[in-house]
C-alpha positions in Angstrom: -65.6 34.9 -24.4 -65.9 38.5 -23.0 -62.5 39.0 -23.2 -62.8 38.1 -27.2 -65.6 40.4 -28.0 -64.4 43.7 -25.9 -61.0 42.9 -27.8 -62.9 43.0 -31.1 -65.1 45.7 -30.5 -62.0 47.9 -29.7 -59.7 46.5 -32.7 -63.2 47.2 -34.9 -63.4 50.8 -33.8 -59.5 51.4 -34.1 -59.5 50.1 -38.0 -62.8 52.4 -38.7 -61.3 55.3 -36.6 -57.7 54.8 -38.9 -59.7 54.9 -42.5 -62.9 56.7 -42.1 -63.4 58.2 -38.5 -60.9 60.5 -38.2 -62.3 61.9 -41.2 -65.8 62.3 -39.6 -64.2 63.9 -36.5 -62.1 66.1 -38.5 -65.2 67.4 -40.3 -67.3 68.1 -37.2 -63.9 69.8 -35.5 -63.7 72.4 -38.8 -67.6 73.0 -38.2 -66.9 74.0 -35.1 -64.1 76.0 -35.4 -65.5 77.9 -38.3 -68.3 78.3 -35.7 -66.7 80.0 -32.8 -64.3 82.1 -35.4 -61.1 80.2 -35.1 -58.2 81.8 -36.7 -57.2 81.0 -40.2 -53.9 81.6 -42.1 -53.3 85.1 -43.2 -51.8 85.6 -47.0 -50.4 88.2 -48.2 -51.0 88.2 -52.2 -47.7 90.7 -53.0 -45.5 88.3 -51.3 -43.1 87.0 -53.5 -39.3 86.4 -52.1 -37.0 84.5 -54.4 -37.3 80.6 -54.5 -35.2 77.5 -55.4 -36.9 74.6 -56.9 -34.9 72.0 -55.8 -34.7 68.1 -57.7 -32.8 65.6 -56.2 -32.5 63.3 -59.5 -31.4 59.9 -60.0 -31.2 58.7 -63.7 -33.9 60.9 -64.8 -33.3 61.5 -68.6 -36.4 60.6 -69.7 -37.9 63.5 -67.8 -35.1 66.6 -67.4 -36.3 68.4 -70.5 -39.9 68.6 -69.4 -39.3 69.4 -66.0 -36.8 71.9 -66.4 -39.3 73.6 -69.5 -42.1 73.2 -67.0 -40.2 75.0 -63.8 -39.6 77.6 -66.6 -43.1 78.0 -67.4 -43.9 79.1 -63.7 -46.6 82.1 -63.0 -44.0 84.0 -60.9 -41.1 86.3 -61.9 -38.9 84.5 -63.6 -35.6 86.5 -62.3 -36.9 85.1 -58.2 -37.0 81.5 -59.6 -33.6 79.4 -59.6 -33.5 75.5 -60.4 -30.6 73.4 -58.3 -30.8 69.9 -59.7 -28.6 67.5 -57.6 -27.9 64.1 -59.4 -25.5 61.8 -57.2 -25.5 58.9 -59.1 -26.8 59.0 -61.9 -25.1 57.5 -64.9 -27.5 57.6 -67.8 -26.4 60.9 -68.8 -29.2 63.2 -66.7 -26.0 65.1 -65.6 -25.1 66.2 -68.8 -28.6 66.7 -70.4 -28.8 69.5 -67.6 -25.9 71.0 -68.2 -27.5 72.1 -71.4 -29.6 74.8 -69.6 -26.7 76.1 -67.4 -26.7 79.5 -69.2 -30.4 79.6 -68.8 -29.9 79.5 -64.9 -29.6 76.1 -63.8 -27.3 74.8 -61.2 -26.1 71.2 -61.4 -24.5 69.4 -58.9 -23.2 65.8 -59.5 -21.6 63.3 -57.7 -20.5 59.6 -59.1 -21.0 58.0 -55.5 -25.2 57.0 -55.2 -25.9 58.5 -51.2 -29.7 58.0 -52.0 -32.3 60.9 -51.9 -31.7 62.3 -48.3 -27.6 62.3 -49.3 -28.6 64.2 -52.5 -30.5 66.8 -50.6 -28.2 66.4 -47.3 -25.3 67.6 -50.0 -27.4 70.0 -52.3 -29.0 72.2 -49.4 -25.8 74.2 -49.0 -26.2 75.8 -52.4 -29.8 76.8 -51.6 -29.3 80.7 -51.1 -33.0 82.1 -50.8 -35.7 81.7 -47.8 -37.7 79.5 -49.4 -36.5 75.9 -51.3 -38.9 73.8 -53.1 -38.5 70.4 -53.1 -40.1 68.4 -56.1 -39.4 65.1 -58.0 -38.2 64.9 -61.8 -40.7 62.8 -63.3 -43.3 65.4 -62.2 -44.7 68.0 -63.2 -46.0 71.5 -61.5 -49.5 73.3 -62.1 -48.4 76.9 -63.5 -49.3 78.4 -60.2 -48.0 76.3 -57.7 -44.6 78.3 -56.9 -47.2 81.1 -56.5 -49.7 79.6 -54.3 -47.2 77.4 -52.3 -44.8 81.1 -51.2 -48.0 83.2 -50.5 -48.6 80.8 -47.5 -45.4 81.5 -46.4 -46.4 85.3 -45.9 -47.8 83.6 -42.4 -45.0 83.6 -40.0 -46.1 81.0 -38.9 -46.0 78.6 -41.1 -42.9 76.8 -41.4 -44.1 74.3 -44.1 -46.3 74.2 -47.4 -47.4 70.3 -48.6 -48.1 70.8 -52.4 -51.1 67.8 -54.1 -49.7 65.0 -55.8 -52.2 64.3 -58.6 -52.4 61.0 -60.5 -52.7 61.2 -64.1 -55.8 58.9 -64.7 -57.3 57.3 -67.5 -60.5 55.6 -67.9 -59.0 51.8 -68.9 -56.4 52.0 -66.0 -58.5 50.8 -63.0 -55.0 51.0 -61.0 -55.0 54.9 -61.9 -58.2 55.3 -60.7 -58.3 53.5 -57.5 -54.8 55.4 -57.1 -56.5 58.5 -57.9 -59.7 57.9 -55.9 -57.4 57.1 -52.7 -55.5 60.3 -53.4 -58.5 62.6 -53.4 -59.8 61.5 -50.1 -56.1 62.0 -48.7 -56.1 65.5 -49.9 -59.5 66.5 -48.6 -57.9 65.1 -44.8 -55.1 67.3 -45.1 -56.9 70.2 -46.4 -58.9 69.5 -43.1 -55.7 68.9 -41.0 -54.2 72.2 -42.4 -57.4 73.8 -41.3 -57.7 72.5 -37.8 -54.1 73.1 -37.3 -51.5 71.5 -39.2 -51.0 68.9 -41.9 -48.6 65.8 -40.4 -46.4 65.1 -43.1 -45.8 66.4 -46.6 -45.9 64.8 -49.9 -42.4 64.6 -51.6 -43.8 65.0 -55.1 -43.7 68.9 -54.3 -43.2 70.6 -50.8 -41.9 73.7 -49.6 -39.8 75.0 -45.7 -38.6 78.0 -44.6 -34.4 77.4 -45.8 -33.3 78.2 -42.3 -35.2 75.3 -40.7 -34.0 72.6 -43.1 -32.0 70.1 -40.9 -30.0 67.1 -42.2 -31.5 63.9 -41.8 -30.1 60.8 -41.1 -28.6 59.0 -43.6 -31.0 55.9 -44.1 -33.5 58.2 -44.1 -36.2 56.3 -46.0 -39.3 59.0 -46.0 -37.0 61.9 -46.0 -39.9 64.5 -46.9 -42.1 63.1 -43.8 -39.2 63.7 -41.5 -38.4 66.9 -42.6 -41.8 68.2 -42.8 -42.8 66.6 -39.1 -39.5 68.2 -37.8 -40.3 71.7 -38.6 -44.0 71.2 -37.1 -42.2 70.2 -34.2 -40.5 73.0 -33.9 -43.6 75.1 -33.4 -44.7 76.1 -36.9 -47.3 74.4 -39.0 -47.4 72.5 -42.5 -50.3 74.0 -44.7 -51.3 72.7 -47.6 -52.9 74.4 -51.1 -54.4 71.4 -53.5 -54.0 73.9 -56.2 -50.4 73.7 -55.9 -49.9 70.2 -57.5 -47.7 67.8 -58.8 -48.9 65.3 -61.5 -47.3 61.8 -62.0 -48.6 58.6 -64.0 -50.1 56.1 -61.7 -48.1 52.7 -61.3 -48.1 50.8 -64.5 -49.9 47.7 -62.2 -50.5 46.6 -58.5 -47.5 44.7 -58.2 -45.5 48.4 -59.0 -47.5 50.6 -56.8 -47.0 47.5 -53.8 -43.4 47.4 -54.6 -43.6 51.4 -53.6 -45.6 51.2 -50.3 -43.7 48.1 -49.1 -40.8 50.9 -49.0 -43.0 54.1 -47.8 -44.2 51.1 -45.2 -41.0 50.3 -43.7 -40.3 54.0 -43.7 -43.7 54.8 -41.7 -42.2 52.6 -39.0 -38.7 54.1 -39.0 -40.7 57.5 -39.0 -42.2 56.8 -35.9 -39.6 55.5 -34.0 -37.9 58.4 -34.5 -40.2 61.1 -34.1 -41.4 59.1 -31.1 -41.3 62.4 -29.0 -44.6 63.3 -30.8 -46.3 60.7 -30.0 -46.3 63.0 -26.4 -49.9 64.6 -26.8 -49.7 66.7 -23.6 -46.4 68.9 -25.1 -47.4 68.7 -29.0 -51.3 68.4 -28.0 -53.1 68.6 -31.7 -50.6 67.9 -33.8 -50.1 64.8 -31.5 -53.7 63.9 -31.8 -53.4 64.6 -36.0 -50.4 62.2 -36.2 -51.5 59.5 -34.1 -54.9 59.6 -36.0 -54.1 60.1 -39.5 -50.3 58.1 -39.2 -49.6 56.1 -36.8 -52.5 54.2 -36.4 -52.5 53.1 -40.0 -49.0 52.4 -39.9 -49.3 50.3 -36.8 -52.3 49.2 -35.2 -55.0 49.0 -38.3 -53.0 46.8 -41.0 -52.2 44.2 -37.8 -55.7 44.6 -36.4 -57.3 42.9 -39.4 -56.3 39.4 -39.4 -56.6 39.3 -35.9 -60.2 40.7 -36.5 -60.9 37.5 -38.5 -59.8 35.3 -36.1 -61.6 36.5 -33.3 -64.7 37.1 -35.3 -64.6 33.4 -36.1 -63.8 32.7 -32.9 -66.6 33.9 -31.6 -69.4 33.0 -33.8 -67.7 29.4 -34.1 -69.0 29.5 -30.0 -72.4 31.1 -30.8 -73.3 29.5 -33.6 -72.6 29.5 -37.3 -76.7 29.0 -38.3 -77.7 32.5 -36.3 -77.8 34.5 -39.2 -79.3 37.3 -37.6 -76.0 37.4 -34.9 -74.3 40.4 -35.3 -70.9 39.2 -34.8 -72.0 36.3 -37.8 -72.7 39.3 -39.8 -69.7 40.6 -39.6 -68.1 37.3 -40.2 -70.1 37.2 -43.3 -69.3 41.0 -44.7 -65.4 39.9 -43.8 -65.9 37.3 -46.0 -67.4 38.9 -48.6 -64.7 41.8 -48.8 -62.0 39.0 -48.8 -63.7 37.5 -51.7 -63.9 40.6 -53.4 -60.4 41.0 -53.1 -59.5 37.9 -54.5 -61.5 38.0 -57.2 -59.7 41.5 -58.2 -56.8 40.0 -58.0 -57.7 37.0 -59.8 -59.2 39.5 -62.2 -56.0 42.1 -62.3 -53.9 39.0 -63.0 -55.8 38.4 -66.4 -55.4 42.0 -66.7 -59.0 42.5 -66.5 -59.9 45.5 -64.2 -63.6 46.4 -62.9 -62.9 49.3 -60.6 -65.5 47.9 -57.8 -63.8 44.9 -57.3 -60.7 46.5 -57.7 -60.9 48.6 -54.7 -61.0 46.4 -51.9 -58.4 44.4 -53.9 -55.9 48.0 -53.5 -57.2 48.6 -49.7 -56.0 44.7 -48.8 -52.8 45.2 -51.1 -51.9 48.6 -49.1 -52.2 46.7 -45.7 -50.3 43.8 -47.2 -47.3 46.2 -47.8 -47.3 47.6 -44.3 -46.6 43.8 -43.0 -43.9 43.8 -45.6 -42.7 47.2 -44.9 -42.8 46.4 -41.6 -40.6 42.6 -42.2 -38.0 44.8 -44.2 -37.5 47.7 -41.2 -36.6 45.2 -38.9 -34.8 42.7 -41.1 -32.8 45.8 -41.8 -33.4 44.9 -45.3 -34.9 48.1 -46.8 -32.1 49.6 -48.8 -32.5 53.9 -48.8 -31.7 54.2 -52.5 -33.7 55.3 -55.1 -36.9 52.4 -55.8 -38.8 53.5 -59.1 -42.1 51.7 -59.5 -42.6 51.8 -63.6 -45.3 54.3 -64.0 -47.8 54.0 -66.7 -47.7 55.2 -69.8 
């Protein structure tokens, strides 16, 4: 019985720790470096080296004229900005829509053979000739100032990295958008407190920025090719910052079943992730990066999502030997609120399957459907049945 409760009371604290703890700790940690005068990132302002903004597209015709007008419409000079659009792949005539814009300064690079993302970028990075490549996805879109306020980071020498936001185009009637969007804003406030601290652990593929000369080629099942990268430069010494200002804006899944079907994938790739960057899970050489990643990844890759069945168990376990009729027992109250949330849950999917969405029922509904994908994510890793090609989720109009 003892055994039970310390194993609950330590599986309780990890799952808080994963979601909202690291948060708090984070927020005393800045207080107290902004205290003592820690040292923050230095920008120069009249910075400005050429850039690449780099796509690596798959059957993106819907999208190429947009983006391409968009990466035009950039607040930097226009003669320092070139556009390298690899599209392995793609056969529904993205190749040749880009084409179009060749004498205005786009490269295109196409192969018939589909490698996947990480071959597209694996193949493309050789024709990436200035210090700094962007890497962005085709059905987004850029703030005006985010080539700006992404290369002025890299005036620090140190910094090796620059995550961009990824923004979720949200309206009012779709509750997926905004628990989407609502999950996204607390993730960018963490990594504008990791960035602070020290360094953000892992960058968002909608839009992120290196240093060309650290760019190494990833393996070629690669399925989170921008966490690896990003990860790989931080562990070569030089941090990943990160400007919410300099965003990418998408459409949010077109339903639950679309945005599980993409974190089944980045689930399986979380796992791959940390087998092979397993050398940072070694605090004493990487120290707070370490401490970043284990906090903010790993543990809700790993450890949370598995914790919480087991959490039920236990918790009925335990009040099942207490006594179910002590409604003032802590560990009945818990049972109780695990209940309710569970409930909840159901009831928003019941709810989202009648295509009726109330935004408080609908969140715990998400937070259960994002820890369902990680025990699917996880299945497909080791099944080896995660396939590193291109998965669209439909996005809403």
């Amino acid at each position: 019985m003892l055994t039970m409760k310390i194993v609950f009371w330590v599986l309780l604290f990890l799952v808080f720790y994963a979601y909202l703890g690291y948060g708090m700790v984070l927020f005393l940690l800045i207080k107290l470096k902004r205290l003592f005068g820690g040292k923050r990132i230095q920008i120069d302002p009249d910075y400005e080296p050429e850039v690449t903004l780099f796509v690596a597209a798959y059957n993106e015709k819907d999208y190429v004229t947009a983006k391409v007008r968009n990466s035009f419409e950039m607040e930097y000079p226009s003669a320092k900005i070139k556009q390298v659009w690899v599209t392995d792949g793609s056969s529904d005539g993205t190749p040749d829509m880009l084409k179009k814009y060749v004498n205005q300064g786009v490269e295109v690079y196409h192969e018939d053979a589909r490698g996947g993302k990480i071959g597209a970028m694996n193949r493309g990075i050789q024709f990436v000739k200035s210090p700094i490549v962007i890497f962005s996805d085709g059905n987004t879109l850029l703030g005006k100032e985010s080539v700006r306020r992404i290369v002025q980071l890299f005036s620090d020498p140190k910094v090796g990295c620059v995550s961009g936001e990824k923004r979720i185009y949200n309206k009012d009637k779709d509750a997926a958008a905004g628990t989407e969007g609502i999950y996204w804003k607390y993730e960018s406030k963490l990594k504008k407190w990791d960035a602070e601290l020290y360094s953000v652990v892992g960058a968002a593929g909608e839009l992120f920025a290196i240093r060309t000369e650290l760019f190494e080629k990833v393996e070629k099942d690669t399925l989170l090719d921008d966490f690896i990268i990003s990860l790989r430069v931080a562990m070569k010494g030089y941090t990943i910052q990160y400007d919410p200002e300099a965003y990418a804006i998408e459409t949010a899944s077109s339903d639950v079943k679309e945005e599980l079907k993409r974190k089944i994938r980045i689930a399986a790739g979380g796992i791959q992730s940390i087998i092979r960057l397993s050398a940072l899970l070694n605090v004493f050489k990487y120290g707070t990066l370490s401490f970043q990643y284990i906090s903010h990844r790993v543990l809700r890759w790993t450890i949370a999502p598995l914790a919480l069945p087991v959490l039920l168990i236990l918790n009925l376990l335990i009040t099942y030997k207490t006594g179910f009729n002590k409604f003032f027992d802590l560990f009945a109250i818990l049972l109780y609120l695990q209940f309710l949330f569970y409930i909840l849950a159901i009831v928003g999917w019941y709810l989202e399957n009648k295509a009726i969405r109330i935004k408080i029922l609908f969140i715990p509904y998400y937070f259960l459907v994002m820890n369902v994908a990680v025990w699917l994510g996880m299945k497909r890793y080791f099944r080896g049945t995660q396939s590193v090609n291109w998965e669209r989720a439909k996005r809403g109009s």
